[in-house]
N, C-alpha and C positions, 0 to 999 in steps of 0.2 A: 820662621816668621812669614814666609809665601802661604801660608794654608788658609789661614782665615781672609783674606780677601780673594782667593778665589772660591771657597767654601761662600762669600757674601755674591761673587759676581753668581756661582751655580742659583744661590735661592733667588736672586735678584730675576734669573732668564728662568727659572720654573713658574715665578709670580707672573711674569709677561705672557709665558704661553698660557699660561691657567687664563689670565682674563680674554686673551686672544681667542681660545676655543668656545669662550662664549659666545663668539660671533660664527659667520658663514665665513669662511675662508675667501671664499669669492668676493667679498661685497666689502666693504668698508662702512661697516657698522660705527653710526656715530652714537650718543646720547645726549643731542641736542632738541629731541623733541621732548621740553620739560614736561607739558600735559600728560603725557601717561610713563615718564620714566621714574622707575620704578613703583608701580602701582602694582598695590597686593590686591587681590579678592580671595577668597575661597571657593569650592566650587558649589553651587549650584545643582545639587543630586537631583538627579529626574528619573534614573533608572538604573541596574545594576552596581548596588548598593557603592556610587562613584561618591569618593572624598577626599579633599586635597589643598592645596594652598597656591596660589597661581602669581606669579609676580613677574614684570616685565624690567627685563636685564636692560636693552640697548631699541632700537630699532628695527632689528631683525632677529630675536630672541624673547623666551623667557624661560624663566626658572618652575619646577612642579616638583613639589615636597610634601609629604605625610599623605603621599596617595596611594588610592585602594579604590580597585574596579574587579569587577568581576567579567570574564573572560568573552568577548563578544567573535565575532566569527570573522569581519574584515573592518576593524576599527581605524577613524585616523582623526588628525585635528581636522579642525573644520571652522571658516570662518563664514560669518553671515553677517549682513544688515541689520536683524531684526532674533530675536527670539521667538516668534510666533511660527504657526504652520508654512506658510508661502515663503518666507526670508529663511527659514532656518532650511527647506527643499530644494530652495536656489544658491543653495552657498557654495562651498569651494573649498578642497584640500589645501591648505595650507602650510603645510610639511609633509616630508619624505618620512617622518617620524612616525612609525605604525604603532598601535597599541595593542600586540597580539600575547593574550596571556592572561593571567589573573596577576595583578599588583594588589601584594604586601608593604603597605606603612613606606614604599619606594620615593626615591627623589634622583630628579634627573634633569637637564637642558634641553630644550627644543628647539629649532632652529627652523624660521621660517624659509619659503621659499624664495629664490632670486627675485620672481616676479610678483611676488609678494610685501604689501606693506601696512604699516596701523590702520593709515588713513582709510583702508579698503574695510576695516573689520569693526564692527559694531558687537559680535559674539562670537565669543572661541568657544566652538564646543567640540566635546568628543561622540565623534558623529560614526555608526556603524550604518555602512554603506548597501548591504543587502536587502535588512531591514529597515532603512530610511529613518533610526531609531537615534535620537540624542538621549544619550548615557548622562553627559551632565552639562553645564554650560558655564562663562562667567563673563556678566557685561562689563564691557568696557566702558567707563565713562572718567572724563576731564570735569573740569572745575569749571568752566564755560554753560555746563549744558542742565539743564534742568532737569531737576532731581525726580525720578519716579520709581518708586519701591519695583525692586525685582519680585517678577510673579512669583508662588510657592509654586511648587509643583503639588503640593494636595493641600489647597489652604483649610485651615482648620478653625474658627470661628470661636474662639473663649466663652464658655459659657457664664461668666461672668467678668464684671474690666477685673483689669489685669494689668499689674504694674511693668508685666512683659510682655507688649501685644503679639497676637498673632498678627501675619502679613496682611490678612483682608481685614482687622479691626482697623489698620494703620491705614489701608485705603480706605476705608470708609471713616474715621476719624479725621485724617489729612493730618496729624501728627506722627514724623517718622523721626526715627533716631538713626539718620545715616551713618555712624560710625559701630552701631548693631548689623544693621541690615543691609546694605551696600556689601561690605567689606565680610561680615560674618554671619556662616546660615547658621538655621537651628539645628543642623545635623553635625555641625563641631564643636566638642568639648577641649577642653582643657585637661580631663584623663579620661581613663576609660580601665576598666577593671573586669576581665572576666569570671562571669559565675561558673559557667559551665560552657559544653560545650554549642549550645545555643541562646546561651542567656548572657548578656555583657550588660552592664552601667557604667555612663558616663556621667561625668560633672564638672561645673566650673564654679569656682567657690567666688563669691561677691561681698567679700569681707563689710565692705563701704554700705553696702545697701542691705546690711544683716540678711542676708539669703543666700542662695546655694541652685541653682538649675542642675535638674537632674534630668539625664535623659535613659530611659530602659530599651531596649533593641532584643527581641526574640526573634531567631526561625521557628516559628508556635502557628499554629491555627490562626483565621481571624475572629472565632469564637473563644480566645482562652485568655487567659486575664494572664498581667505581669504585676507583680507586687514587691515596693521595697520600702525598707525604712527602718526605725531604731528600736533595737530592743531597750525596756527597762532595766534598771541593773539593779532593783528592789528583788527580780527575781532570774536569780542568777542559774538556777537551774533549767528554768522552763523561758526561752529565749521568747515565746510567742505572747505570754501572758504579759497584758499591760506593754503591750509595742503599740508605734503609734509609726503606723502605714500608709503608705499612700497605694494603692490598686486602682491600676486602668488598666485598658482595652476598647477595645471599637462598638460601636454601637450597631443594631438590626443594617442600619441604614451606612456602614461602613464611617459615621462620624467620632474620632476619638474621642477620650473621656479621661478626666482621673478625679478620684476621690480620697476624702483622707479619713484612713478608719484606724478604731481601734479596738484592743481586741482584749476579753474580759475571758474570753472561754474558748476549747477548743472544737468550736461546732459554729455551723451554722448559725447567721443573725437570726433568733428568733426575740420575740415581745409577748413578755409573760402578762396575767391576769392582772394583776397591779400594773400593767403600763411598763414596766422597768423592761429595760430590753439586754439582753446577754449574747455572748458570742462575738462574731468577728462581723463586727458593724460600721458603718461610718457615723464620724461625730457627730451629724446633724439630728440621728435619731437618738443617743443623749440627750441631747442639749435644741429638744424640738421649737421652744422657744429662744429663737437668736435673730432677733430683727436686724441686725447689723453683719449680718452674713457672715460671721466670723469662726464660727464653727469647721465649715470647714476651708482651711487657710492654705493649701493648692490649689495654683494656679496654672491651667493648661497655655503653655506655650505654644505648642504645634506637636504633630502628629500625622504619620502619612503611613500609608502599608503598601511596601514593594519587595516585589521580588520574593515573594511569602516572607518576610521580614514583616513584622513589627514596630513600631518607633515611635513613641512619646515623651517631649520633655514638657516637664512643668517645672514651677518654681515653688520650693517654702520658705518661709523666715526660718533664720538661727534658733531664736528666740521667739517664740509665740504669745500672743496675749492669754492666749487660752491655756493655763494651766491646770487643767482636769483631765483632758485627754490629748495634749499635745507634749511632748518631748522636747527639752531646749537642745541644743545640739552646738556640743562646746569643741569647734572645729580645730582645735591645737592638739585635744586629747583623742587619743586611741578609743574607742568606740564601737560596741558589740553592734551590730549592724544586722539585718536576716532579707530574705529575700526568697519568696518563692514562684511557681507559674502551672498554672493549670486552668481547668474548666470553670466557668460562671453560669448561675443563670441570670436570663434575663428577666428584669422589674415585674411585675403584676399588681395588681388594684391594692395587696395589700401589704407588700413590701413595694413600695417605687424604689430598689436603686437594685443595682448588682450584687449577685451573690457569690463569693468565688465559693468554688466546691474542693472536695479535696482537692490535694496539689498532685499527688502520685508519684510522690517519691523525689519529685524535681522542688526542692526547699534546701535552703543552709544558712549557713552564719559566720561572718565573719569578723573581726577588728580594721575598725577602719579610720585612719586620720586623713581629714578631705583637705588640709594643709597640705599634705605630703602631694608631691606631684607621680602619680601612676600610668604607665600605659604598658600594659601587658596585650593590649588588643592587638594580635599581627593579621593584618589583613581585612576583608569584609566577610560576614557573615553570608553563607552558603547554604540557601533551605534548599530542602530534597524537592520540595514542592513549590513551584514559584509562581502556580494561577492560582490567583484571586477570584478570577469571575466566574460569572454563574455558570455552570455548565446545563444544557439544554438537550433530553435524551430525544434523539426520535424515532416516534414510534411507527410501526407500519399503519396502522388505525386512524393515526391523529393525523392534522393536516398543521406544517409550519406556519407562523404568519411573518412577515417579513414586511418592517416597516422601520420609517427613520425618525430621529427624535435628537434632540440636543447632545452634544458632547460634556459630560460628565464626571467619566471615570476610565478612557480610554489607555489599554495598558500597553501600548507601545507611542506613546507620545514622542516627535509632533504628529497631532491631529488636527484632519477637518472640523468644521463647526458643530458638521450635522454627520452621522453615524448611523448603524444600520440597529433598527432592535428588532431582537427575533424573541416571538410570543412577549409580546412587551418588556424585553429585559435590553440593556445596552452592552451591546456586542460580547456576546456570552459564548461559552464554546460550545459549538453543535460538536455531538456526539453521533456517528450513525454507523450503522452494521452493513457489513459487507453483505450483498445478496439480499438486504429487505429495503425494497422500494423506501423512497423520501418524497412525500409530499409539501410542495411550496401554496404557498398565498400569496404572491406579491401585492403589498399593497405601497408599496416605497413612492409611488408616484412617477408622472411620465417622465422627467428629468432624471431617473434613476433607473439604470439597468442592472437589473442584478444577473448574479455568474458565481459560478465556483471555480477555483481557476487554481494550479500548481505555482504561481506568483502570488510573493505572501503583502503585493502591496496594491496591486491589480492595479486600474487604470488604464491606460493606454501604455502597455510596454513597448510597443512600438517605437515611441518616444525614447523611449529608455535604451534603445538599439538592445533589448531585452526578446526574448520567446517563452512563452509559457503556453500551456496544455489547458485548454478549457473542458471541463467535464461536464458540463450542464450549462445553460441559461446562454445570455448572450443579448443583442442590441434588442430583440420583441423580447426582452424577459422584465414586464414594464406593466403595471396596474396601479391603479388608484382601491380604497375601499369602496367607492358605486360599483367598481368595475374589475376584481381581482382578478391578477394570470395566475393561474393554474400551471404548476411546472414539476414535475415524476422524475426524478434521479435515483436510479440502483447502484450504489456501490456496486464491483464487486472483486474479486481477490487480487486483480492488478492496481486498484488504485493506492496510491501510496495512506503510508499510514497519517500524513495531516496533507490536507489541501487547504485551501483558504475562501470564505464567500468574501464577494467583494462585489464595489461596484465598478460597472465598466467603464465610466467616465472621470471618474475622480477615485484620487488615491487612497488608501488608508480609511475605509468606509467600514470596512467589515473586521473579523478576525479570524479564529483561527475552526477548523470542520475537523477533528478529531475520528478516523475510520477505524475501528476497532472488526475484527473478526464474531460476528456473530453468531461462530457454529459453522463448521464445515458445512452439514446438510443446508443452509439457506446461500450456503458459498457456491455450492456445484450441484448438476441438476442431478445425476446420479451416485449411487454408494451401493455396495457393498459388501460384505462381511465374508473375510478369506476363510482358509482351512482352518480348521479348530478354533474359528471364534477368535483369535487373537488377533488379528488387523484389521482394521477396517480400508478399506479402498472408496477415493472419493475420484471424480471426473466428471468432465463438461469437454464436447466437443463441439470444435468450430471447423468452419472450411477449410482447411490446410493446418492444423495445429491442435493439440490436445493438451488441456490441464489438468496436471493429477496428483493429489495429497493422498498419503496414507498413515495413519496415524495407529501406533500402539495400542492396545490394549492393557500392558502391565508393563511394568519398569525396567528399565534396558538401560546401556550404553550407546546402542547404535539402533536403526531399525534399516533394514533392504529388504527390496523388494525387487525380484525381477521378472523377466518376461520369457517364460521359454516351459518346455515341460521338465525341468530340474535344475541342478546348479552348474551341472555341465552343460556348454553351448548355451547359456542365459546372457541377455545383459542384464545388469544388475544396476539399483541405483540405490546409493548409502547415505544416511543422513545421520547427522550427531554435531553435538557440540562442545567444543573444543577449550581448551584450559582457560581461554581467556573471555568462555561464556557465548563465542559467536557459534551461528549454527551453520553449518556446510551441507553443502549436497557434490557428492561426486558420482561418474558413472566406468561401470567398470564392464569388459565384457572376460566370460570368464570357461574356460576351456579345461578344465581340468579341477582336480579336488586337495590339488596345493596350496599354498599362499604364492607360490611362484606360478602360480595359470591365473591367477589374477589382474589382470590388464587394467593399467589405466584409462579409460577413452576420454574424449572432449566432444562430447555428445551438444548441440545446439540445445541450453537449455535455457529460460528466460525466467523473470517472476520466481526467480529462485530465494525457499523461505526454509527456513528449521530451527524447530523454539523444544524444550523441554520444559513441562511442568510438572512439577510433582513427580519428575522422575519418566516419565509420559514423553517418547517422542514425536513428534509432529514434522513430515517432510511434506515441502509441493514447490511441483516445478511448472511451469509449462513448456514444450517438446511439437517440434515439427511431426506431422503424421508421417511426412515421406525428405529423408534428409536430401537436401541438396552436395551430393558428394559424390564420389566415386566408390563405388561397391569393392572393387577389391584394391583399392589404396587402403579404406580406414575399414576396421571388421565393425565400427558402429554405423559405418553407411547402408549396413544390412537389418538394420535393427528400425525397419518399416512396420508399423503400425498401420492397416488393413481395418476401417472401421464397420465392415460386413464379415468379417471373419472372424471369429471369436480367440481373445486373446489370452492365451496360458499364464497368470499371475502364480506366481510363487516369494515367500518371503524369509527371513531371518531375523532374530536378534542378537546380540552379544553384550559383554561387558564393555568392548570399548573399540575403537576405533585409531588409525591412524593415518596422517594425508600419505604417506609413502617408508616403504621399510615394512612392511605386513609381514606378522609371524604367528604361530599359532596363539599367540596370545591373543588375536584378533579373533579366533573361529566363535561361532555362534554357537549359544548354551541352547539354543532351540529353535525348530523353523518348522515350517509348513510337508506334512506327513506328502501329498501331492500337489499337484497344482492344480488350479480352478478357470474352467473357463468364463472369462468375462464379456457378457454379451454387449459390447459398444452403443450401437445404436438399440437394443433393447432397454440397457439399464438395469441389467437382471446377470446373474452368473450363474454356473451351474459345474457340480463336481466334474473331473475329465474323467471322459470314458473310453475306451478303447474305440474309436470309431475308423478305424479300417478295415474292418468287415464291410462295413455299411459302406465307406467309400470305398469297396474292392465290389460290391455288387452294383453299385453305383455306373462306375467307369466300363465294368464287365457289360452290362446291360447296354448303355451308349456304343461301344466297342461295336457289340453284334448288332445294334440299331445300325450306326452309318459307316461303320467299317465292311459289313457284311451284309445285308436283306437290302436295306434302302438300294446300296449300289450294283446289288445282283437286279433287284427290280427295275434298273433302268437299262441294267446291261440286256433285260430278256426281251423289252421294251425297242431294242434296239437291235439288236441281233436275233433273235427268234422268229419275227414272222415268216421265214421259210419254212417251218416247220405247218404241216397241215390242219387245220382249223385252227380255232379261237386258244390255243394251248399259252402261245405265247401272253394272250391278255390277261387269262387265265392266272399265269404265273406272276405278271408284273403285277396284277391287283393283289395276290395273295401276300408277294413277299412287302410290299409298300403299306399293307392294314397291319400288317406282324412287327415290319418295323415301328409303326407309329402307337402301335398297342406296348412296345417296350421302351419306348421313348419315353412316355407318358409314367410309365412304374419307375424308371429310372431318375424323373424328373421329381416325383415322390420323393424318392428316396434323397435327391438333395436340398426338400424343403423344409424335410423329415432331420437331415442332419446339421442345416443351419437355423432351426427351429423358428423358421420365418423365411421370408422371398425377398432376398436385397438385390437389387440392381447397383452394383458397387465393383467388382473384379471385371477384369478382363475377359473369364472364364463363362463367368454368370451372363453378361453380353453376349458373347459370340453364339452360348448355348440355348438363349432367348431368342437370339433372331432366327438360329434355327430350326427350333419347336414352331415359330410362330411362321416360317418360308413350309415348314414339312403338315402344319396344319390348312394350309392355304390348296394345296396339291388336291387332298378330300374335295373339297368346296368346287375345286375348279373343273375337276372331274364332276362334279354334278350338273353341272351349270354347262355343260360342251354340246354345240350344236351336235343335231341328225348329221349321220354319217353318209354320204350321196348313194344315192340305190347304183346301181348296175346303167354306164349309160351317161351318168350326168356328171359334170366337174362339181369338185368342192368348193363351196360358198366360200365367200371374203370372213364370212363370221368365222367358219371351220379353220380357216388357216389362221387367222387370226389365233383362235384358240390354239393351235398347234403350238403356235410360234411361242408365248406365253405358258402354257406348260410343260414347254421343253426351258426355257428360261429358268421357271419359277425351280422347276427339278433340279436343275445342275447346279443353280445358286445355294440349293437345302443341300445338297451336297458336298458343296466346297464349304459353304460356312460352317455345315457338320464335322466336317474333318478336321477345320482349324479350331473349335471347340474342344476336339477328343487332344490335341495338341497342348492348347493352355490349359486344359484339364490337367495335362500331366507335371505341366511346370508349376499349377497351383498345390499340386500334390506335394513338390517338390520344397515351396517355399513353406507348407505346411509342417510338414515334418523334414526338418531340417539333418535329422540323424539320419533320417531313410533312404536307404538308394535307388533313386528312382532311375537311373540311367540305363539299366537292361530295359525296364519297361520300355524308353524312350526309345530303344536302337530297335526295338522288337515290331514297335508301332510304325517307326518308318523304313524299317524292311517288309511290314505286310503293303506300304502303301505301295513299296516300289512294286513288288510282287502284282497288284492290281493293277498299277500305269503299264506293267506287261502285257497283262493280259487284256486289257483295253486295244491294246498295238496289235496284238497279235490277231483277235476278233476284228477290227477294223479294218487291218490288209486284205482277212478270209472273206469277210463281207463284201469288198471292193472288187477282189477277184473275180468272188458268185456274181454279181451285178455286169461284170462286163463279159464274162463266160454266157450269160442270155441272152444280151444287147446282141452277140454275134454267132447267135442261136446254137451253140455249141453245148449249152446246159440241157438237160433231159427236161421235157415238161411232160406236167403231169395235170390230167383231166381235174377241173374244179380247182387248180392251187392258185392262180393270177392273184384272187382278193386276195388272201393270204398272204400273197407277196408285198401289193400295196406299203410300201414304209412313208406313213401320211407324215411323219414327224422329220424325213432326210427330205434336205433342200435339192437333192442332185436328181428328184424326179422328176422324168420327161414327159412330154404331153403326150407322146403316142403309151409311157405305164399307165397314165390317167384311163384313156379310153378300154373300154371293152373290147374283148375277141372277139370278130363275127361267130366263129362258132362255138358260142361260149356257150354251154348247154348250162342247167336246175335240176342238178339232185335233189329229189324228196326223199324222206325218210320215212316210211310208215312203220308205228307201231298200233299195237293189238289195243284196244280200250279195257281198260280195268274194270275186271269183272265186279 
């Protein structure tokens, strides 16, 4: 006998918690504010097909039942003063309660926050924070306050009265039915029935007023008609003949519509020679005389198109006065039903109404008792496609015009007044192509600056302790029509795939700039075309970084492409997309013809993209020209791109690809026969060709320029004039025209094999200043004062000259030899299999071999010169000049002067006969 009262005390403490948790634990939630305790609304759809029932529990709660939204990005309550643009941007989180997800037919407690109260909120809405965007809203109002009809979110105007107004007849009327329109919108039924899986009907049956509100909702076009209504049961086989329908949809100018037709035949309304009209027509062309509008007895309630949804309710009688072409509809009985959805055309001079066209397969039939309470509807309707607006192409030819104009049809509502129209349409989505110029007009006016900007709500983010990326326009992006600004934006492969125009001073002005790829070639400035025709190679080079797409030619799993002259020692870069449709780029460097010499690297890649179509791969990265890392830490820190050196492209396809675990189920069904060299700053490539002949005659030729003649020519220059007459001048002019004559062939031959003259390598420098230090020498030698006769000191000019082409010489010298140096290490970095390091020990074993015999000639010289001075050397009649070294600083003034008995040998020869 103890069970049942403590079985009563258990439900008695489950009822307490249950009502407790409807409050804040914190707070001492009373329900002493009568004026809004328990006050229901519904919500208020404004966008993401939001629907629900909204009722306040206590103080610091409410209750939300029969709701469905579709999934917004950082959604939360929101309270505000006002419904409008300004109140609804100044409002306030209001709960901890997020709305992250898509809600199905859901019901749940919210719970306001601590510092939160009624008296603060005029509008609960569900407010997504990114986009500045209210999903749906529902005013709060008490019985104190003066009644004004909640705005529609797309008010729709009844084309004739209507015993169910819409919300702007009811403003303009001044007759409302607060316990309609307060408390219930026209987007909730009493059931809901789905057709298919984009086609649903709702209805609420109004036994009292013989009617029935129907409301139809497609994910469809805004050009395709929604049709339902009752079939005849005269013909039981053919559901269409003698149904009596109603068919709407939207008009040119986006205003709803419904019509009530019926249908005599399965074609088109047409109107035969006697006037009689057949097919699927509306009543009015029957029954053309009806001065009491009664023909056709649908009446549009409302209608608005979001979210590529669809949605129309109108109202019909039960019972109709019109028994010719109308259907009574006896709501207790089971009832063949039909419904279908397709294309219409629009009116002309000699049908004025709508025509729907076939349906396409999207038609059916069902039994249906609209007594019986239905809701199979789980959740909101989901279109693939959810702009509405105009889309606006831009073309490279055409110029945009960009100006502002009323607020009308804005589809991220709340909006400003005033809105941006581009080519006179309201905020329509530009569409623009990577790589082709966009021409502006502004004519928006001084108070309006226009901008495109990666913030999708622009204005002063600043404010917003927000940063966004401006890609064009800005404070001078400001004209009137007397006086348009002119403003040129090129997309190009780095900007994202939507940015937004907007204005810079106020929010929510503009919408949305759609960047679509317009063809690799108008993406990068050069391409192309690998070994055998099967890839194409695309790129654009900047100051320190390179962008590079390569896209298939035939159908593949994967495509790579690497850099190097084969698959051994390449780095390689693989593009493909993977099971869940995303596309990767990895890079790998790769040393062998395994799956296990395949290395992963983490090469600096940026702008990283890879899409397949039709089978067709498509990769692009962009890649630092010279990586910032240490060369023998990572083997990709060697993988420097040289944009004067022409670069080895080689490629691959396969079936398929994987991020890690590679086996030969990975290898390539086909790849490129050799590799191609890609000329960078040309923009041109060219098949590879064996060119180390060419650089072995190259280096061979420089070698004996400034390794051998140049430096014998200063050594003779230097040490020879002992020797008796002009021998020595002789010799230094011979070997210095010999060197500069294979200077010159060898310089050929490196213009010859980088098929153009770049100033770009280390090598290329060092080798130019000393062509250009070894061409100066000729010149300077021309140009050298008279040599003093016998007798006289040399001029300040003559030493002058000394002094300067002794300078300019030992400079073409040294800068020669460190030229033949990075020659060798350019060689090295060229061909990376090649062993270049005999050469290298070869070249600085001849140098040392010369700093020898420079030492050694220099002591010998020093010797002779002081063996004179203390006249211990043998002189020889006529040798003094000869001696003269005009170019050594350690001449004394008594070698200057002449020997008193210096005698003039002449030489007589015989005259030619």
């Amino acid at each position: 006998m103890a069970k049942p009262p403590l079985l009563l005390c258990i439900a008695c403490f489950l009822i307490y918690s249950l009502n407790f948790s409807n409050s804040d634990k914190g707070r001492n939630c009373s329900k002493t504010n009568s004026s809004l305790l328990n006050y229901e609304s519904q919500f208020e759809m404004v966008q993401h097909q939001l629907r629900g029932v909204f009722r306040i529990i206590d103080n610091c709660s409410f209750n939300v039942t029969e709701f469905d939204m579709l999934k917004g990005s950082d959604v939360h309550w929101w309270g505000a003063l006002g419904y409008d643009f300004a109140k609804l941007t100044h409002g306030f989180i209001i709960s901890d309660h997020k709305l992250n997800g898509t809600y199905k037919n859901d019901s749940f407690v919210v719970h306001l926050l601590n510092n939160v109260s009624w008296d603060q909120i005029k509008v609960v809405a569900i407010w997504d924070k990114p986009t500045a965007s209210n999903f749906g809203h529902v005013v709060l109002r008490n019985g104190s306050e003066d009644f004004s009809p909640s705005p529609s979110p797309s008010p729709s105007p009844s084309p004739s009265p209507s015993p169910f107004p819409s919300p702007l007849s009811m403003a303009t009327n001044g007759t409302i039915n607060a316990s309609l329109w307060i408390h219930k919108k026209p987007t909730m039924f009493d059931n809901c029935k789905t057709l298919s899986k984009t086609f649903r009907v709702r209805w609420t049956l109004r036994e009292d007023d013989n009617s029935i509100d129907i409301g139809l909702e497609a994910a469809t076009g805004i050009q395709n008609y929604m049709a339902f209504g009752w079939a005849n049961s005269s013909f039981s086989s053919k559901f269409m003949l003698g149904a009596d329908v109603a068919v709407t949809g939207f008009t040119e100018k986006g205003m709803p519509f419904v019509d009530d037709y019926y249908i005599t035949k399965k074609s088109e309304c047409m109107i035969n020679k006697d006037g009689t009209v057949q097919g699927v027509c509306p009543d009015t062309m029957y029954n053309s005389s009806d001065p009491d509008g009664l023909a056709n007895n649908t009446r549009l309630a409302y209608g608005h198109r979001k979210d590529g949804v669809s949605f129309i309710r109108y109202r019909r009688p039960l019972k109709s006065i019109n028994k010719l072409y109308d259907l009574p509809v006896n709501h207790s009985d089971n009832m063949t039903v039909i419904w279908a959805m397709g294309s219409m055309k629009p009116p002309d001079t000699l049908r004025p109404f709508y025509l729907p066209q076939n349906h396409g397969g999207t038609y059916g039939h069902f039994k249906l008792n609209v007594s019986e309470h239905v809701n199979d509807c789980l959740g909101p309707l989901d279109a693939k496609d959810k702009e509405d607006q105009d889309v606006i192409i831009a073309d490279k030819n055409t110029s945009i015009l960009v100006s502002t104009g009323p607020t009308l049809h804005y589809p991220n509502p709340p909006n400003p007044s005033k809105v941006f129209y581009i080519n006179r349409k309201e905020v329509p989505v530009l569409r623009v192509e990577r790589g082709v110029p966009v021409k502006f007009s502004i004519q928006a006016g001084h108070d309006v600056a226009f901008y495109v900007t990666s913030d999708p709500l622009g204005g002063n983010v600043t404010m917003r302790n927000q940063t966004e990326t401006v890609y064009v326009g800005g404070p001078k992006a400001e004209g009137v029509q007397s006086k348009p600004m002119e403003l040129v934006w090129a997309p190009d492969r780095n900007t994202p795939d939507e940015v937004y125009y907007q204005s810079l001073y106020t929010q929510k002005m503009g919408w949305k700039v759609q960047v679509v790829d317009g063809g690799l070639p108008d993406m990068y400035n050069n391409s192309v075309v690998l070994d055998d025709q099967q890839v194409t190679l695309f790129w654009t080079l900047s100051e320190k970084s390179i962008s590079i797409a390569a896209r298939g030619e035939k159908k593949s799993g994967y495509l790579a492409i690497g850099f190097g002259s084969g698959m051994v020692n390449s780095y390689a870069y693989v593009g493909w997309v993977d099971a869940n449709g995303t596309g990767q780029v990895n890079t790998y460097w790769i040393d062998g013809k395994e799956a296990s010499n395949i290395h992963l690297t983490k090469e600096n890649l940026t702008y990283v993209r890879c899409k397949k179509e039709k089978g067709v791969i498509t990769l692009e990265f962009t890649r630092p020209l010279n990586p910032s890392c240490d060369p023998e830490e990572k083997p990709e820190c060697n993988n420097i791109i040289e944009p004067t050196t022409p670069l080895k492209v080689i490629w691959a396809m396969g079936a398929r690809w994987a991020q890690e675990h590679l086996s030969e189920k990975n290898m390539h069904f086909i790849t490129s026969k050799k590799p191609v060299r890609v000329l960078l700053m040309r923009g041109s490539a060219e098949a590879v060709e064996d060119l180390r002949p060419v650089l072995a005659v190259h280096g061979f030729m420089m070698f004996l320029a400034w390794g051998i003649l140049l430096p014998s020519g200063v050594l003779s220059a230097r040490y020879l004039k002992h020797v008796k007459g002009d021998k020595w001048f002789q010799i230094h002019v011979y070997l210095q025209y010999s060197g500069l004559a294979i200077i010159f062939l060898g310089f050929l031959f490196a213009v010859a094999e980088l098929r153009g003259f770049y100033i770009g390598s280390l090598h290329v420098k060092f080798g130019t200043a000393a062509v250009i230090l070894a061409c100066l020498q000729p010149a300077n030698a021309y140009l050298r004062p008279k040599r003093p006769v016998n007798g006289e000191d040399a001029s300040s000019k003559r030493l002058m000259w000394e002094s300067i082409h002794l300078f300019i010489g030992r400079s073409a010298i040294f800068v020669g030899v460190v030229a033949l140096v990075s020659g060798m290490k350019h060689l090295g970095d060229r061909y990376v299999g090649e062993n270049v390091r005999g050469l290298k020990w070869a070249l600085i074993i001849w140098f040392l071999i010369g700093a020898l015999t420079v030492l050694y000639l220099e002591n010998r010289e020093k010797r002779r010169r002081r063996e004179r001075i203390f006249g211990r050397g043998n002189w020889v009649l006529g040798e003094e000049d000869e001696n003269l070294d005009l170019l050594s600083p350690s001449r004394t003034l008594a070698e200057k002067r002449p020997h008193p008995s210096e005698r003039m040998e002449i030489q007589l020869e015989p005259l030619n006969r």
